[in-house]
N, CA and C of each residue as an Amber inpcrd file, in Angstrom:
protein
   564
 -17.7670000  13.8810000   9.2830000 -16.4600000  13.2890000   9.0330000
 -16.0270000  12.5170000  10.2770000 -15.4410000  11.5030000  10.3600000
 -14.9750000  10.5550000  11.3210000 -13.4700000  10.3550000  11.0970000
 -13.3460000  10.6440000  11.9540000 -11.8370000  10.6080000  11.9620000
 -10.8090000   9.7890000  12.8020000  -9.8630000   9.0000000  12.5360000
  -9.2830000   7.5810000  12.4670000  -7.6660000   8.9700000  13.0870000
  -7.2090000   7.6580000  13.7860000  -5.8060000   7.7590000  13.8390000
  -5.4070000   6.3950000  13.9120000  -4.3710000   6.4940000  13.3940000
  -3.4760000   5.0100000  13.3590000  -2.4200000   5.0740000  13.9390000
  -2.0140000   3.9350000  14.3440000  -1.0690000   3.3520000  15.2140000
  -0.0720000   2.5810000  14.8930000   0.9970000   2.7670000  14.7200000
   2.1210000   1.9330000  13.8440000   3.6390000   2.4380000  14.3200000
   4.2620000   0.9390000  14.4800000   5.5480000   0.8290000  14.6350000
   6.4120000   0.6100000  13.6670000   5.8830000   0.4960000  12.6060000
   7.4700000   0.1190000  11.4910000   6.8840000   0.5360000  10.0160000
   7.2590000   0.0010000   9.4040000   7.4570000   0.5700000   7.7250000
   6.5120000   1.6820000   7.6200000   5.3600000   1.1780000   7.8480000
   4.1780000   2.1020000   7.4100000   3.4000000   1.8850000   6.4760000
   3.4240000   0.5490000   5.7300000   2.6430000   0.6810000   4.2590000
   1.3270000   0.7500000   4.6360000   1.0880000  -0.1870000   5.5480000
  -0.5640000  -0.1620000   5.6480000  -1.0670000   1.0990000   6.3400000
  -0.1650000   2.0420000   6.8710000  -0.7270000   3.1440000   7.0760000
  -1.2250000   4.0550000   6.1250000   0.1180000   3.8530000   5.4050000
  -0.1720000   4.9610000   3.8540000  -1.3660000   4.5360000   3.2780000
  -1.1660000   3.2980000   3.0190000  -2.1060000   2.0130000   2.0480000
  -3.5550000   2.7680000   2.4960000  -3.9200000   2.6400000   4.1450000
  -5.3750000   3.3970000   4.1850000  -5.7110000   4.7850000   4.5390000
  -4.5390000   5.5060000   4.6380000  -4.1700000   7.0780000   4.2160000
  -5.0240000   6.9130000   2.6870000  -4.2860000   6.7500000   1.7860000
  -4.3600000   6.8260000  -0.1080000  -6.0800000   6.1950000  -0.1490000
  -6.7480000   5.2680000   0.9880000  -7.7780000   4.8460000   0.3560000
  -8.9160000   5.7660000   0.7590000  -8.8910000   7.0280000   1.8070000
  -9.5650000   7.3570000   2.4760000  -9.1710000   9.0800000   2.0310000
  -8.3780000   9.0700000   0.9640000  -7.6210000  10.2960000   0.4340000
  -8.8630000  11.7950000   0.2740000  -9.7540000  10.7440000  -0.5880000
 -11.2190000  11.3360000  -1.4690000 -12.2840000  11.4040000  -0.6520000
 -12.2020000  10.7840000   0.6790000 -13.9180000  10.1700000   1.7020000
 -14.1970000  11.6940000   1.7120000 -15.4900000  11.6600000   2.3710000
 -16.2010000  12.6750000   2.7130000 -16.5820000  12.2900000   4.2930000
 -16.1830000  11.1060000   4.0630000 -17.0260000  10.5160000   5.6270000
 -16.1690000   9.8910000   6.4430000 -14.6370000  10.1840000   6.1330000
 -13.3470000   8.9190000   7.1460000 -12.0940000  10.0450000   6.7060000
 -11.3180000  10.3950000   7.6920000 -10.4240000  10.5150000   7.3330000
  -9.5140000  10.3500000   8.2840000  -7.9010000   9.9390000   8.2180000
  -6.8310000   9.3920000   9.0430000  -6.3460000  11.0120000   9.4390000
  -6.4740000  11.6210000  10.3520000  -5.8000000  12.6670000  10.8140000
  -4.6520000  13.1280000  11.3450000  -4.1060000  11.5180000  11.7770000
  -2.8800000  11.5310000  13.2250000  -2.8890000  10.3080000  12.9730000
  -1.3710000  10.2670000  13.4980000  -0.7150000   8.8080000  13.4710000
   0.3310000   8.7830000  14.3740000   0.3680000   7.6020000  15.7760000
   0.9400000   7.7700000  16.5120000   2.0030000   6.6300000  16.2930000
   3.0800000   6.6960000  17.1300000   3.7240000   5.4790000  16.8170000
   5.1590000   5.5160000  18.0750000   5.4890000   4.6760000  18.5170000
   6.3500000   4.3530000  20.0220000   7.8410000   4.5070000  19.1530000
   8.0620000   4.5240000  18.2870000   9.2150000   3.8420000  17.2000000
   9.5200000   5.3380000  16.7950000  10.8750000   6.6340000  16.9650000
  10.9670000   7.4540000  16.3750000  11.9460000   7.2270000  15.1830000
  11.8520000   5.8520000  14.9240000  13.1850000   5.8840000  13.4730000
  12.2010000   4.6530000  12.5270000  10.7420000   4.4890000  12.9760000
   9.9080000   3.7910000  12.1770000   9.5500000   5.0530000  10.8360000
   9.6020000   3.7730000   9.9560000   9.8280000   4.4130000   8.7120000
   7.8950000   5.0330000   8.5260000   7.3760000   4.8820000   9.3090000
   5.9020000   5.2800000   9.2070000   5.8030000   6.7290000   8.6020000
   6.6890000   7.3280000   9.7170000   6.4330000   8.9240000   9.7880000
   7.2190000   9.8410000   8.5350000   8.0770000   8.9350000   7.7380000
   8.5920000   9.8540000   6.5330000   7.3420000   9.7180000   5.2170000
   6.6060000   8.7070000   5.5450000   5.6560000   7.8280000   4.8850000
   4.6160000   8.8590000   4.6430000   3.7100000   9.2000000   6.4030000
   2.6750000   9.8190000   6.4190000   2.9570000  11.1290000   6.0730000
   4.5200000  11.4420000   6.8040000   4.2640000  13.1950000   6.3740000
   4.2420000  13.9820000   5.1380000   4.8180000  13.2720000   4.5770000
   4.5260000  13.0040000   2.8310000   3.3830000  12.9310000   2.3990000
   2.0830000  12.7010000   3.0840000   1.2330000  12.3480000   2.9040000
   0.2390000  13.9050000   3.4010000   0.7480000  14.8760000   4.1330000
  -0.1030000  15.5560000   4.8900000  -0.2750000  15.0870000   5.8010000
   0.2640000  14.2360000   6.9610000  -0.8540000  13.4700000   7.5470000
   0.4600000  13.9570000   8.9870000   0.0750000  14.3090000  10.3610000
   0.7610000  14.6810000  11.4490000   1.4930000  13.3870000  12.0680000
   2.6590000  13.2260000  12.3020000   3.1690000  11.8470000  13.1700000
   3.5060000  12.1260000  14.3550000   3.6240000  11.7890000  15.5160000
   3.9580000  11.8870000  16.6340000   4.6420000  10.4400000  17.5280000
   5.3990000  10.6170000  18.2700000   6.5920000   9.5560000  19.0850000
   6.0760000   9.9300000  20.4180000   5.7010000   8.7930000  20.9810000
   5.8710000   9.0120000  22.8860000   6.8970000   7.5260000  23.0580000
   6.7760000   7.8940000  24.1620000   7.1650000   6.6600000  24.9230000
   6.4210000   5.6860000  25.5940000   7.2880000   4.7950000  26.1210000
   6.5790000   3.5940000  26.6750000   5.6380000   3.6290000  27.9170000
   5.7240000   4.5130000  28.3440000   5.5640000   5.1450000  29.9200000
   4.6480000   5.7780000  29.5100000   5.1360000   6.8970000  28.5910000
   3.6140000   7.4940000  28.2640000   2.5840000   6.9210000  27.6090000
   2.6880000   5.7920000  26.6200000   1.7510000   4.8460000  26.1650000
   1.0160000   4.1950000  27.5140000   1.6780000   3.6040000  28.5140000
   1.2130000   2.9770000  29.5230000   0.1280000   3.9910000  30.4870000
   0.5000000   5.1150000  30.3570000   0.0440000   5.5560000  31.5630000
  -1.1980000   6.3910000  30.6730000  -1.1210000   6.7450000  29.3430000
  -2.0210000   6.9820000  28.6440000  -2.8560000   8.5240000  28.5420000
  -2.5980000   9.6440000  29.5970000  -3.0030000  10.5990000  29.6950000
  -2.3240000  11.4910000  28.6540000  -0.8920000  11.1790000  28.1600000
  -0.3810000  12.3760000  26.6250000  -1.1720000  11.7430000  25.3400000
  -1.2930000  10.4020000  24.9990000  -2.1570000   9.6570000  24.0520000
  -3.3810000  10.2110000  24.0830000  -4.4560000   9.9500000  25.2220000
  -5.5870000  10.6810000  25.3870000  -5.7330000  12.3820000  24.8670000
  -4.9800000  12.6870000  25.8330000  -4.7610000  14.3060000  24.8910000
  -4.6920000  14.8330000  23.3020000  -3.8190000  13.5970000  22.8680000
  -3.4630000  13.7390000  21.2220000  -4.6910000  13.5050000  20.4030000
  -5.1320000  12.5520000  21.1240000  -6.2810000  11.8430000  20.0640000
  -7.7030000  12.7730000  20.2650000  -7.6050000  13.1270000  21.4260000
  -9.0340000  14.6000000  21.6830000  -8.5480000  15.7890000  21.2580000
  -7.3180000  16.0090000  20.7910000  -6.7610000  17.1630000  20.1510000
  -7.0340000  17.0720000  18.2300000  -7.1630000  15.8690000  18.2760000
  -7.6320000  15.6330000  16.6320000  -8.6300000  15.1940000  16.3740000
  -9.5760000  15.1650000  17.5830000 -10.7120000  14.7340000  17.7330000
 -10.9960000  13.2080000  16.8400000 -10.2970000  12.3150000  17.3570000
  -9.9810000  10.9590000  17.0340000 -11.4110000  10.1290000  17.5890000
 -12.2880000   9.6340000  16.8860000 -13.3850000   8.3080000  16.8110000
 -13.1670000   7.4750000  16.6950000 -11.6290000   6.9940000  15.9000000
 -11.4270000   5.3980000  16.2510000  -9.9720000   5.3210000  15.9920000
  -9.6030000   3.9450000  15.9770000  -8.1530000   4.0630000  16.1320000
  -7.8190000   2.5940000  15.6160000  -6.7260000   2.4100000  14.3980000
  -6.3480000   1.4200000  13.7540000  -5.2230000   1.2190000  13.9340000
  -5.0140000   0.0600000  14.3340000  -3.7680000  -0.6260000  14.9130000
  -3.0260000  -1.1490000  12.9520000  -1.6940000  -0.7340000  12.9570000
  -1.4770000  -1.1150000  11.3690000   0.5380000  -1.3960000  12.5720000
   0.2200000  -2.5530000  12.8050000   1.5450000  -2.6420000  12.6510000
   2.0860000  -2.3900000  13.8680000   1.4920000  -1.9260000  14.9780000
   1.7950000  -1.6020000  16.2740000   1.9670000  -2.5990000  16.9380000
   3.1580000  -2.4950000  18.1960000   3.8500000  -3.6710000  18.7390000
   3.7240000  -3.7310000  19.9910000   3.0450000  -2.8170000  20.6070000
   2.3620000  -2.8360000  22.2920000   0.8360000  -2.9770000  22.6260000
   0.3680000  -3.6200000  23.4130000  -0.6790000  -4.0760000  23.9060000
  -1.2690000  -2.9440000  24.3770000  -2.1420000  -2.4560000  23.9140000
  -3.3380000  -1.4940000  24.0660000  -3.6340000  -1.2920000  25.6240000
  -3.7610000  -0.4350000  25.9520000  -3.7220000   0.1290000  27.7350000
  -5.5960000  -0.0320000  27.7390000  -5.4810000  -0.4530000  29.0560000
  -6.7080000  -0.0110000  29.7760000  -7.5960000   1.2220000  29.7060000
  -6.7180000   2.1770000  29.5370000  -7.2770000   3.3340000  29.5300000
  -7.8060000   3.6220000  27.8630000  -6.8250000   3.6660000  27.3450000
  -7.5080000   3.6070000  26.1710000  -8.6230000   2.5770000  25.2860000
  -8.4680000   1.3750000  26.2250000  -9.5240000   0.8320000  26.0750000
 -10.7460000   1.1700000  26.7030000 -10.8740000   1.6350000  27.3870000
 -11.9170000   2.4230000  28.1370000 -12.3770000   3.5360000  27.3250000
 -11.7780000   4.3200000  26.7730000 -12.1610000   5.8160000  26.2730000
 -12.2180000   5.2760000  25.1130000 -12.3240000   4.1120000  24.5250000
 -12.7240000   4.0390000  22.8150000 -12.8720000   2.2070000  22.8690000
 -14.6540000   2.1430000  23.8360000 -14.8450000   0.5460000  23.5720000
 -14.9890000   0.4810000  22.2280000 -14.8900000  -0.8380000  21.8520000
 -15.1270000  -1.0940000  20.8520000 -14.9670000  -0.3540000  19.1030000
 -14.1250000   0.3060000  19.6970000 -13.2630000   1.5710000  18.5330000
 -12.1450000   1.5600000  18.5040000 -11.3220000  -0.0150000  18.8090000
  -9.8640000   0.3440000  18.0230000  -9.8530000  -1.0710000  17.5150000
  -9.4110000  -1.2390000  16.0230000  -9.0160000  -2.4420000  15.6760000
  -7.9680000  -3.1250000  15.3330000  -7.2060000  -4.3400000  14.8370000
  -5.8420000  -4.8880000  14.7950000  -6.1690000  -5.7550000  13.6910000
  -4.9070000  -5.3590000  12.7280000  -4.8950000  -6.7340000  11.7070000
  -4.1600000  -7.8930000  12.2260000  -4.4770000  -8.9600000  11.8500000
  -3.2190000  -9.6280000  12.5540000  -2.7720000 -10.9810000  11.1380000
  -1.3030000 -10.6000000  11.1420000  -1.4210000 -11.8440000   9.5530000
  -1.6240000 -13.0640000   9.6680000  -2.2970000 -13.7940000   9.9320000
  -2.9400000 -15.4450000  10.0580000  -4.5390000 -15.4640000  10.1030000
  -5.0030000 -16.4960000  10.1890000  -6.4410000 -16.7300000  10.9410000
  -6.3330000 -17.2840000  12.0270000  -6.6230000 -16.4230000  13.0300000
  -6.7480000 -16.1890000  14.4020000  -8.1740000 -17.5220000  14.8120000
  -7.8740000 -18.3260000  15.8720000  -6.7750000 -17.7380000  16.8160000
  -5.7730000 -18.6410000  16.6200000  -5.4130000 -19.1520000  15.4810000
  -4.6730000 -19.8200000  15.1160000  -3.5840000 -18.7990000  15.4110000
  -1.7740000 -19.0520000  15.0670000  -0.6200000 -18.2970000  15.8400000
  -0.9610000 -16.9660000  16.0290000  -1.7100000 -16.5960000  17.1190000
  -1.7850000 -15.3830000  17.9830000  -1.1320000 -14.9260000  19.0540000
  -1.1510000 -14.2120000  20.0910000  -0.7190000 -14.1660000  21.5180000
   0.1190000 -13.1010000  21.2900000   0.6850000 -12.8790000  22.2280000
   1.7750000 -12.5250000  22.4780000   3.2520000 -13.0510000  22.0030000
   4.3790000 -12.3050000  21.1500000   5.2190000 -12.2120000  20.4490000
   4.9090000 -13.2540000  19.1270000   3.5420000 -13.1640000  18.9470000
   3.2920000 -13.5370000  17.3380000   2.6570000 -12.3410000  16.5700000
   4.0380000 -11.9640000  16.0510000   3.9670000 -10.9580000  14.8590000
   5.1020000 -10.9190000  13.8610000   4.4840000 -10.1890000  12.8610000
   5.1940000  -9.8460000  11.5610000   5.8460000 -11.5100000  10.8550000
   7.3350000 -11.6250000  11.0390000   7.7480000 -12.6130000  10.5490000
   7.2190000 -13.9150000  11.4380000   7.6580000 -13.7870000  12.8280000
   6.9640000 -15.0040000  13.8120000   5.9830000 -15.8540000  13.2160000
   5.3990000 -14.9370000  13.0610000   3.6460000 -15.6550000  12.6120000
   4.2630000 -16.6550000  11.1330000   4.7720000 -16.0590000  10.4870000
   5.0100000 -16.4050000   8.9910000   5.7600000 -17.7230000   9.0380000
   6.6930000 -17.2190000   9.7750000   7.9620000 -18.5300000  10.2380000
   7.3160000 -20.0450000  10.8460000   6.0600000 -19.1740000  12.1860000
   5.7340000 -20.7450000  12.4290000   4.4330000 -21.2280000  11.4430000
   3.8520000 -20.9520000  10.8230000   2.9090000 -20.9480000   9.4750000
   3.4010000 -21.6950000   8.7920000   4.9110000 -21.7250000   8.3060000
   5.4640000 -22.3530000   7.5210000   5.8810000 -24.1480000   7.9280000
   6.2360000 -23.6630000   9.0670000   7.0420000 -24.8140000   9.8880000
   5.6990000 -25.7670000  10.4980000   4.7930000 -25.1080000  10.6470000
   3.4770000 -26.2120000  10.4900000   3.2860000 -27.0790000   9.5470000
   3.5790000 -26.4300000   8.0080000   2.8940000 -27.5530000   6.8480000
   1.5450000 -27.0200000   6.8090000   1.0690000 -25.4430000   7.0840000
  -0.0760000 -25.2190000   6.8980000  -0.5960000 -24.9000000   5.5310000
  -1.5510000 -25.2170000   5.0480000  -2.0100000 -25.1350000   3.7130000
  -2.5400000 -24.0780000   3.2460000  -3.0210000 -22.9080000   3.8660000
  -3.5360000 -21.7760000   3.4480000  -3.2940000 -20.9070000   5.1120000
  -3.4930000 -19.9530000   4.8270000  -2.8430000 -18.5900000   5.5530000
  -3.6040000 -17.4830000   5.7080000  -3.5850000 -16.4660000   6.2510000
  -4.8630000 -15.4950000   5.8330000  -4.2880000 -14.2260000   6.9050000
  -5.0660000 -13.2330000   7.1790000  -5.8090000 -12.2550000   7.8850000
  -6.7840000 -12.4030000   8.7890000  -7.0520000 -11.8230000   9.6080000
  -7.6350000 -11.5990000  10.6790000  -7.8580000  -9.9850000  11.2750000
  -9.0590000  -9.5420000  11.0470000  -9.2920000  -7.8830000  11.6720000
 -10.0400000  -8.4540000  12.6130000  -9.6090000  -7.7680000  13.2890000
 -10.3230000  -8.1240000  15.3300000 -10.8490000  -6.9020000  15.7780000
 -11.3470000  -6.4960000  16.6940000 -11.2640000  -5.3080000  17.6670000
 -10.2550000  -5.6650000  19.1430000 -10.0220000  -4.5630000  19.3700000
  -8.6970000  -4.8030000  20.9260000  -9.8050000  -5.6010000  22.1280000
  -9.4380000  -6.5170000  22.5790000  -9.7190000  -6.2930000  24.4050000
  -8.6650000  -6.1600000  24.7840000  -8.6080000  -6.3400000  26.1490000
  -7.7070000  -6.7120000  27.3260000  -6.5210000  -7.6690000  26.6820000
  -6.7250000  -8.7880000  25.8310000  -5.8440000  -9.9020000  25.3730000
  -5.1210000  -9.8820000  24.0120000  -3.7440000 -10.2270000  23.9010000
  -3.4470000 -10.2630000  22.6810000  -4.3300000 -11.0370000  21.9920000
  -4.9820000 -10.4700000  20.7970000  -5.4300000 -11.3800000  19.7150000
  -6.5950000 -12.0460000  19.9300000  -7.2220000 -11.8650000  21.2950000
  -8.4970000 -12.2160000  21.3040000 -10.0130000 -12.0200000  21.3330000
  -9.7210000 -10.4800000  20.7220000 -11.0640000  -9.4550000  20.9220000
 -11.8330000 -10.2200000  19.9000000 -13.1440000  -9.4710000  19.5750000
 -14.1140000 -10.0770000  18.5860000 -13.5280000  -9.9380000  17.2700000
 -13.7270000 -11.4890000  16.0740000 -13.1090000 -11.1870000  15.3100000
 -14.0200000 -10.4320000  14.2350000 -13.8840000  -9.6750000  13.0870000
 -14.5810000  -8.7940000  12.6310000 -14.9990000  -9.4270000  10.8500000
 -13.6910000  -9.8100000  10.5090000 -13.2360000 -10.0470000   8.6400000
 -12.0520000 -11.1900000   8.8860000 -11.7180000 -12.6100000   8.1600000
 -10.9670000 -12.9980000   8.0800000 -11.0970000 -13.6770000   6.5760000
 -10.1930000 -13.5650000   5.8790000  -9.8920000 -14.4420000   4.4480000
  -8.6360000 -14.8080000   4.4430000  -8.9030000 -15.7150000   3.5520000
  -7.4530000 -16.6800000   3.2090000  -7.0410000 -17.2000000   1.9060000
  -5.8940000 -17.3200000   2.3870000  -5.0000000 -17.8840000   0.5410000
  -4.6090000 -18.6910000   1.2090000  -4.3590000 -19.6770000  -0.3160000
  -3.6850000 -21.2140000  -0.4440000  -2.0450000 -21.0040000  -0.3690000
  -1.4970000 -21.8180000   0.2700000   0.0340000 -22.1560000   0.3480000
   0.0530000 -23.2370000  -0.3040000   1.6580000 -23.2860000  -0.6010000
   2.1380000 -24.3490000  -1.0610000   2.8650000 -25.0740000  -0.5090000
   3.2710000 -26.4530000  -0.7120000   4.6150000 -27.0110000   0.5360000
   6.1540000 -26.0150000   0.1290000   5.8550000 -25.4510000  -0.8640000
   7.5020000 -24.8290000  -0.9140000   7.5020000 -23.4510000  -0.6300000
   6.0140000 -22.5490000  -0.2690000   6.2920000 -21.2520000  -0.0320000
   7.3140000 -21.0050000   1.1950000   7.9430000 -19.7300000   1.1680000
   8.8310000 -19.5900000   2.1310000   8.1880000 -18.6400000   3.0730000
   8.8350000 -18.6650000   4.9670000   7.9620000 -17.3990000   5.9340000
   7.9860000 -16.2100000   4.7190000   9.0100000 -15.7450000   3.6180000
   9.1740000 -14.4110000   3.0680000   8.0760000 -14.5040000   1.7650000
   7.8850000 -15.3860000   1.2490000   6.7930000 -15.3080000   0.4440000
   5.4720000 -15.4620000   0.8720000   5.2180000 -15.7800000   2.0130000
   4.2390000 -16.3670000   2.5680000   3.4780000 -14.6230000   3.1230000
   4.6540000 -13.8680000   3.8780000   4.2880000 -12.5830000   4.3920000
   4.0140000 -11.7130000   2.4520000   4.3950000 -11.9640000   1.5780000
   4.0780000 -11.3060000   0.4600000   2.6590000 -11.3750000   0.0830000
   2.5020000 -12.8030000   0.3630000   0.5900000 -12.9690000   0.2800000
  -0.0680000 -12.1800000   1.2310000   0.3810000 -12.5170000   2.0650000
  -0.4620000 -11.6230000   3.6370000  -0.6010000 -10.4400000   3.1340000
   0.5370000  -9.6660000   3.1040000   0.5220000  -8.0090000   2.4510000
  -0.4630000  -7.8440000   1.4670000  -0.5140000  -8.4250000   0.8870000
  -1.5270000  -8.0700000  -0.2050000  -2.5400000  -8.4080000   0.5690000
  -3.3480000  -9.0140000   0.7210000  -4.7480000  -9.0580000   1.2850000
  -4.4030000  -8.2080000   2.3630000  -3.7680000  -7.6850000   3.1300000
  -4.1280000  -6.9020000   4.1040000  -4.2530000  -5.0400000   3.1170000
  -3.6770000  -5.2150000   2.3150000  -3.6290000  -3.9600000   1.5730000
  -5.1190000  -3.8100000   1.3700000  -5.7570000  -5.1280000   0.0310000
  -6.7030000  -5.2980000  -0.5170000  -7.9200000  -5.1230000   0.4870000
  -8.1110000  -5.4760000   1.7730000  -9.1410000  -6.0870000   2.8350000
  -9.2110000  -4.6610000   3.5460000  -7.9780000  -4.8180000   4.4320000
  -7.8830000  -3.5370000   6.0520000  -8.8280000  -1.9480000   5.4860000
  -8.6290000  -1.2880000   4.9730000  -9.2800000  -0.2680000   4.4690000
 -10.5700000  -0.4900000   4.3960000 -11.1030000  -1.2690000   3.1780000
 -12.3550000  -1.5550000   2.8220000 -13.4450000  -1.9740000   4.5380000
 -12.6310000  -2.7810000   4.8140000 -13.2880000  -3.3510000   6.2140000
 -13.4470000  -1.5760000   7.1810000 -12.4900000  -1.1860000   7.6190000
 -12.7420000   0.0550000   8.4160000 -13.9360000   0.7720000   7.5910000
 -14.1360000   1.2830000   6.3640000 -14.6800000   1.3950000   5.8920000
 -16.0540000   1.3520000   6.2140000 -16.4690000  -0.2600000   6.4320000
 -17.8180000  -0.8710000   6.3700000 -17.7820000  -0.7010000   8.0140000
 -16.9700000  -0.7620000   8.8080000 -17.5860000  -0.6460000  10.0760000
 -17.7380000   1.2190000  10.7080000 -17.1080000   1.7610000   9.7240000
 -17.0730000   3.6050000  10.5760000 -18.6510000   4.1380000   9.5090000
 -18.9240000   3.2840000   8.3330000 -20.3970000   3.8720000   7.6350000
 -21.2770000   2.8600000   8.0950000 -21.5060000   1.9000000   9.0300000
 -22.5900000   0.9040000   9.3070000 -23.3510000   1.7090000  10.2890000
């Protein structure tokens, strides 16, 4: 069994979303779910779910030795970024190369970086005149948004979709995609 913790600052769907897909595995399961946010709607989400939530802080995210602890306490193999809003520490990049990944809603490296998320991305997507839109699963480095990219697909826009319909497409392919993809990379 391989076991995933996720990482999330707000609503939570895509946590649940690959909670519910990994419900039945024999070979993946989400154990722990951390998250910086103690009024992110994640944790009414997961615990509902069976699934443990936990809150640190910023300090302790940074400095990374209570994180480390949590994740060797659930004996954590990889780690899925669903929604998380801080840049991955050194340290934990160290203790899990190439074992944590990030959705990010566009095709990268198209609006990436730093403070392109959630609506951002959607808003300037729109305000481009861009014609199709997509996903992007990466793995973390050092850089916002520029680790190796892993899975990216895309949908067609229209000139009249709005940033709020535009993030409705995204959601869905990240529902449809993020799971399946962890999936193919924790059984390869």
């Amino acid at each position: 069994m391989k076991n995933i913790a996720v990482f999330s600052s707000g609503s939570g769907t895509n946590a649940e979303n690959i909670i519910r897909y990994f419900t039945h595995s024999e070979a993946i399961k989400v154990v722990v779910v951390l998250s910086d946010n103690p009024k992110a709607g994640v944790h009414e989400r997961v615990n509902k779910m069976d699934v443990p939530s936990f809150v640190f802080s910023r300090d302790e995210f940074t400095e990374a030795s209570r994180i480390l602890e949590k994740l060797a306490e659930y004996k954590v193999e990889f780690i899925v970024l669903a929604g998380f809003m801080y840049k991955i520490s050194d340290s934990l990049l160290r203790a899990f190369p190439y074992k944590i990944i990030n959705i990010h809603p566009a095709l990268l490296p198209k609006y990436g970086g730093k403070g392109m998320y959630g609506m951002h991305v959607h808003e300037a997507v729109v305000a481009a005149g861009e014609k199709e839109s997509g996903i992007t699963i990466h793995y973390i480095n050092a850089y916002y948004d520029e680790g190796e990219i892993i899975f990216q697909t895309a949908c067609p826009l229209s000139p009249t979709d709005t940033p709020e319909g535009v993030a409705v497409k995204i959601h869905a392919l990240e529902h449809l995609h993020y799971p399946r993809v962890i999936e193919e990379i924790l059984l390869k």
